[in-house]
C-alpha positions, 0 to 999 in steps of 0.5 A, a space after each residue: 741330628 737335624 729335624 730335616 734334610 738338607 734342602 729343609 723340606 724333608 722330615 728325616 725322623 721315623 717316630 716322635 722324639 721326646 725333649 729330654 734335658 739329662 747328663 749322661 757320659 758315653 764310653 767305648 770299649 776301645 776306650 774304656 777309661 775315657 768318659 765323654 760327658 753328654 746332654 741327652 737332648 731328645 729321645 725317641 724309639 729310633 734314636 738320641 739326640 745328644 750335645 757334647 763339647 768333642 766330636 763323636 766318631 761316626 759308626 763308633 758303638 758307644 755304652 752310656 750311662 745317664 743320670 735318669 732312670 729312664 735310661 737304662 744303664 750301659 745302653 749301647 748306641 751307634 753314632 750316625 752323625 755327628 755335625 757342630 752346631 751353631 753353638 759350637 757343640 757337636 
């Protein structure tokens, strides 16, 4: 998710994010045997910020399960956006 708006002078975030560098894999319950490999990039109160190779679904709920104790395993998340970035990753 992008630090501000479009027109660059608004700041979108309701909180602090934390810079994070952990794997993680997302699965949905319409999928349940696919796993989507992740990069948990940043973490907040409000929200995750994540990089995969593979676009993720606006509005589809999604379980992950990250390589880090700080994140619980299974927690649900609802992808708001999902936008390709300069390096090719969405």
């Amino acid at each position: 998710m992008a630090l501000y708006s479009k027109d660059g002078k608004t700041n979108r975030r309701r909180g602090r994010r934390h810079r994070l560098n952990v794997s993680a894999v997302l699965t949905s319950e319409r999928e349940p045997e696919r796993q989507i490999p992740v990069l948990i990039t940043e973490l907040s109160m409000h929200g995750v910020g994540l990089q995969s190779a593979a676009m993720l679904e606006s509005e589809r709920v999604y379980s992950l399960w990250a390589y880090d104790p700080l994140l619980p395993a299974g927690t649900k998340l609802k992808v708001r956006t999902s936008r390709k970035s300069p390096d090719g990753k969405f």
